[in-house]
GUMARBA-214658 format. One record per residue (C-alpha): residue in three letters; x, y negated, z negated. Coordinates in pm, whole numbers, padded with zeros to 5 digits. Example, Ala and Ser with C-alpha at 12.3 -4.5 7.8 and 13.67 -1.06 7.14 Angstrom:
BEGIN
(pt "ALA"; (01230; 00450; -00780))
(pt "SER"; (01367; 00106; -00714))
//
This chain:
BEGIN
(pt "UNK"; (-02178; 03396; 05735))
(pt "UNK"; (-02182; 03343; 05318))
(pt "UNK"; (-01808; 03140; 05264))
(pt "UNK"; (-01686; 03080; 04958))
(pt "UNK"; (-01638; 02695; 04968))
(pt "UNK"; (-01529; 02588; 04593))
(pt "UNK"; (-01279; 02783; 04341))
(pt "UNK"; (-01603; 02727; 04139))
(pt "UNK"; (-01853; 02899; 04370))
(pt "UNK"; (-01548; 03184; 04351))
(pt "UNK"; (-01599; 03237; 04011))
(pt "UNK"; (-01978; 03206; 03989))
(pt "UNK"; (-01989; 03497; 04240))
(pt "UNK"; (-01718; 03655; 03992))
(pt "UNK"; (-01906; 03634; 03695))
(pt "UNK"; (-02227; 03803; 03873))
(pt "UNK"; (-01979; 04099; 03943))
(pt "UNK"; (-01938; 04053; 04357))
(pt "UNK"; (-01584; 03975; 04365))
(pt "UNK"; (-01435; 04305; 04310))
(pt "UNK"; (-01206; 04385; 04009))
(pt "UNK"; (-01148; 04125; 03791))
(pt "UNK"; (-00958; 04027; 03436))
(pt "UNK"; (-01208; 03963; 03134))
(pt "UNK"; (-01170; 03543; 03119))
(pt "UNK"; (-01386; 03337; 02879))
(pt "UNK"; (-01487; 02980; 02858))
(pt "UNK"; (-01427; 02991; 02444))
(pt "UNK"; (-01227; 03154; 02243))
(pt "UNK"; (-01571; 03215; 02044))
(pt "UNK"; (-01669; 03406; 02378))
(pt "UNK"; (-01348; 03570; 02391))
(pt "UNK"; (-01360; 03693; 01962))
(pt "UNK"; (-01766; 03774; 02085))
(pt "UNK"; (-01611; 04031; 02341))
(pt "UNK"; (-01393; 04196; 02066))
(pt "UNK"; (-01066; 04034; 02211))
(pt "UNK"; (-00878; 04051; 01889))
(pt "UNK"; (-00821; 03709; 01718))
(pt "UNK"; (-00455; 03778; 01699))
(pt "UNK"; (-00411; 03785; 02087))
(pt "UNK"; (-00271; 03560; 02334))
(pt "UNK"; (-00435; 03418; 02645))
(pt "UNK"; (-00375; 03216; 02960))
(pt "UNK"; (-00542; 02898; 03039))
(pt "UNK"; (-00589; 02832; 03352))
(pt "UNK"; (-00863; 02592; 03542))
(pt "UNK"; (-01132; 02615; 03825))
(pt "UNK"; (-00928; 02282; 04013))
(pt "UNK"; (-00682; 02449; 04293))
(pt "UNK"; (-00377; 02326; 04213))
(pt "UNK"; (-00391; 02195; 03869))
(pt "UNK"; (-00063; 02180; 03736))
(pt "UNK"; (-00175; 02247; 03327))
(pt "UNK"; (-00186; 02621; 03340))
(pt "UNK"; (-00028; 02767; 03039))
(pt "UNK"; (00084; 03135; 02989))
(pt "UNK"; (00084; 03288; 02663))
(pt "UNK"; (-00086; 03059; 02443))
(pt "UNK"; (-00193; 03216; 02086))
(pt "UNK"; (-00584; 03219; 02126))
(pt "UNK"; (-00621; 03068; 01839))
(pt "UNK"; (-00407; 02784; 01920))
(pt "UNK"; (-00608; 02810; 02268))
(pt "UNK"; (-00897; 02497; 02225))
(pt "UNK"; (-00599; 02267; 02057))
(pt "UNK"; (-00379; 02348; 02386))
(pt "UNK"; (-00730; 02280; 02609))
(pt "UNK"; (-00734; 01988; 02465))
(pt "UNK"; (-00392; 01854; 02468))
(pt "UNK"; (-00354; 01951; 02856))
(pt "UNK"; (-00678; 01773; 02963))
(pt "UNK"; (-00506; 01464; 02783))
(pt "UNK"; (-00227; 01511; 02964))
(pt "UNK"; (-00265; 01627; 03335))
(pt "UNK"; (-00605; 01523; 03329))
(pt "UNK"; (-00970; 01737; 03464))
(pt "UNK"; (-01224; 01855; 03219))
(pt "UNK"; (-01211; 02074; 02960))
(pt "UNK"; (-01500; 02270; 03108))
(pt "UNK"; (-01312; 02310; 03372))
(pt "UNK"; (-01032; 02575; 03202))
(pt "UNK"; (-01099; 02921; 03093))
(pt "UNK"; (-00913; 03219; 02884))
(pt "UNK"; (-00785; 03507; 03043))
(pt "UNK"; (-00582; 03785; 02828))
(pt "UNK"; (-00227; 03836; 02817))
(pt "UNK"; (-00289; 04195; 02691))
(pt "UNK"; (-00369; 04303; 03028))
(pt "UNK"; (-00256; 04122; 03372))
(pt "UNK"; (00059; 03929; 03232))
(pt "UNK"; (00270; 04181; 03124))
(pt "UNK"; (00473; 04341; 03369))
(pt "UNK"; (00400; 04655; 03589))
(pt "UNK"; (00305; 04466; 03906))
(pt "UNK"; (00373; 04625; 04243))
(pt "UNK"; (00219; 04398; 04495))
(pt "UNK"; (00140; 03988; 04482))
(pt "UNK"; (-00028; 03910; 04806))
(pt "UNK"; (-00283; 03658; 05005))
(pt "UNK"; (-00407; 03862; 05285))
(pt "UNK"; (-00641; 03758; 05556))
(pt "UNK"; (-00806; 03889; 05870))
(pt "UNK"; (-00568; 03666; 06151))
(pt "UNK"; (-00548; 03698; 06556))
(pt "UNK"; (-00341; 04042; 06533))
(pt "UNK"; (-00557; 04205; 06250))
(pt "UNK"; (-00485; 04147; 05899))
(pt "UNK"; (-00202; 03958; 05760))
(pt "UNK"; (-00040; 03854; 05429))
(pt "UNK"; (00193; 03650; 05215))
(pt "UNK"; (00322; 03863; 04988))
(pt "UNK"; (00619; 03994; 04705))
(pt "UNK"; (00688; 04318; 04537))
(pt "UNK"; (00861; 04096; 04259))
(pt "UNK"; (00712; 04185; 03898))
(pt "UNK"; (00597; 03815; 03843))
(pt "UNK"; (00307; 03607; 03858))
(pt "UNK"; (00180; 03524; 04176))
(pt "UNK"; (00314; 03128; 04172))
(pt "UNK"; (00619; 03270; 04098))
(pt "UNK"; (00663; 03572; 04300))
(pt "UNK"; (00511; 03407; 04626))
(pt "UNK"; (00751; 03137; 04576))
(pt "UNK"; (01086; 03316; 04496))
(pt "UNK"; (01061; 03582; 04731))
(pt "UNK"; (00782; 03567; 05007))
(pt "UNK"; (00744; 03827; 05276))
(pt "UNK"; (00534; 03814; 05590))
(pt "UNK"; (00306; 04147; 05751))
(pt "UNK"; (00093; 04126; 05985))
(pt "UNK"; (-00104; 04430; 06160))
(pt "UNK"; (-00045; 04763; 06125))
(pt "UNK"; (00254; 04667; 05874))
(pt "UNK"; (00049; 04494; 05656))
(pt "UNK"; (-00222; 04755; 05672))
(pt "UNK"; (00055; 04995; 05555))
(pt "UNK"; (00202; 04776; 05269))
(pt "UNK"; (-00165; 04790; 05158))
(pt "UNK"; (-00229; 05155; 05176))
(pt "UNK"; (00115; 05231; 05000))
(pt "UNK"; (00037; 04966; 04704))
(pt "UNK"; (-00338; 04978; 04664))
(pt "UNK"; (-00516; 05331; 04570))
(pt "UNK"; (-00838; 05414; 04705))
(pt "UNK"; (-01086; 05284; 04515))
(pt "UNK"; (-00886; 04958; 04565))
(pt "UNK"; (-00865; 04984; 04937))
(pt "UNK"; (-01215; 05026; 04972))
(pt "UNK"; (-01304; 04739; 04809))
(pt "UNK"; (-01065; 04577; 05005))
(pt "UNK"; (-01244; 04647; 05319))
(pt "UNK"; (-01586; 04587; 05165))
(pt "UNK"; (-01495; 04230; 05073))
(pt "UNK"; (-01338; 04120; 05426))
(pt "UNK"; (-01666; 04257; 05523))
(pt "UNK"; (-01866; 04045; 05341))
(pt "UNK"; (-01626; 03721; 05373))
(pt "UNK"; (-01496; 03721; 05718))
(pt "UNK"; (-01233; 03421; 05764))
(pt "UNK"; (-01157; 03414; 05387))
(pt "UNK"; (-00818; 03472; 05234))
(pt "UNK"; (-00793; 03703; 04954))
(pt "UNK"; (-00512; 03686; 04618))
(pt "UNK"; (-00477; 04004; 04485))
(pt "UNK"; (-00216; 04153; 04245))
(pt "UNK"; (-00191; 04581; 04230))
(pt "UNK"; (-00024; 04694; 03903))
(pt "UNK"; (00087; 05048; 03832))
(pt "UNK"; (-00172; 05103; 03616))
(pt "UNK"; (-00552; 05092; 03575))
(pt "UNK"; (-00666; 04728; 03495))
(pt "UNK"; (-00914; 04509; 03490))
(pt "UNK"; (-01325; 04538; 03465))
(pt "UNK"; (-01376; 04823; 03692))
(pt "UNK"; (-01303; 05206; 03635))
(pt "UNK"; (-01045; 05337; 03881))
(pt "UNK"; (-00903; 04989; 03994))
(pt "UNK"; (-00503; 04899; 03985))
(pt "UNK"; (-00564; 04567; 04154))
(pt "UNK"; (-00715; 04259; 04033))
(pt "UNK"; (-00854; 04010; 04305))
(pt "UNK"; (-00764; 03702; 04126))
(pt "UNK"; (-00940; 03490; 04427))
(pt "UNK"; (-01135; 03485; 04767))
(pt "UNK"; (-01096; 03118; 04944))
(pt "UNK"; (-01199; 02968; 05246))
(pt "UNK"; (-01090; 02584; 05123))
//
């Protein structure tokens, strides 16, 4: 079986387009101004290190390498270690499902909130529990189709892994058709 050990080997896999839907992220904001996001925008940081308590919402993007800098001084890790992701598209609002779901003894089960928040907070300030045929259902009702299948298709291909997702009410991300993002897939 292929696992996914590292946050790192997550987003390796990401970039070659075998994670499912994903948001844009960059390592630069020159990457991010070479794939027309406008110079105006904002941007998360965030960091390949599970855990690392520096990630910043809503940083200008040109403020963006400053703020890199000042948060590797502060909570430590490596600057090339943190990349961009917009706030233009998975920050703002419409989110209808914040979940970890994974394949458990009764069939698959989840951590999940209906809050319109980020994950952190959503999973934190009001966590529910599925498991089985109710968390199958929470799916089908949240996630459309295309979604679903790739839902499937990646428990599939990582067996034993837990997967973060967020479905919007909306189309998002770097697929056609998708409403939810797979911000992770983890067996660590």
């Amino acid at each position: 079986m292929e696992r996914i050990g590292t946050k790192r080997e997550f987003f390796r896999l990401q970039g070659l387009g075998l994670t499912g839907n994903a948001i844009p992220s960059w390592r630069t904001v020159g990457e991010a101004i070479a794939a027309g996001y406008p110079i105006d925008g904002r941007v998360m940081i965030r960091s390949l290190e599970p855990g690392w308590p520096g990630t910043r919402p809503d940083v200008p993007l040109v403020q963006a390498e400053a703020v890199v800098a000042w948060l590797v001084a502060v909570h430590g890790g490596r600057g090339d270690d943190l990349f961009l992701t917009p706030m233009s598209q998975a920050l703002t609002g419409g989110r209808c499902l914040n979940a970890e779901v994974w394949d458990g003894p009764c069939g698959w089960e989840m951590t999940y909130s209906t809050q319109d928040a980020i994950m952190r907070v959503a999973l934190r300030d009001s966590p529910r529990q599925a498991t089985g045929v109710a968390c199958r259902a929470i799916l089908r009702d949240r996630l459309n189709e295309n979604d679903w299948d790739d839902l499937e298709a990646l428990f599939a291909r990582w067996p034993g892994h837990v997967i973060e997702l967020t479905a919007y009410d909306r189309a998002i991300g770097t697929l056609p058709g998708r409403r939810t993002v797979i911000w992770e897939i983890r067996d660590y």
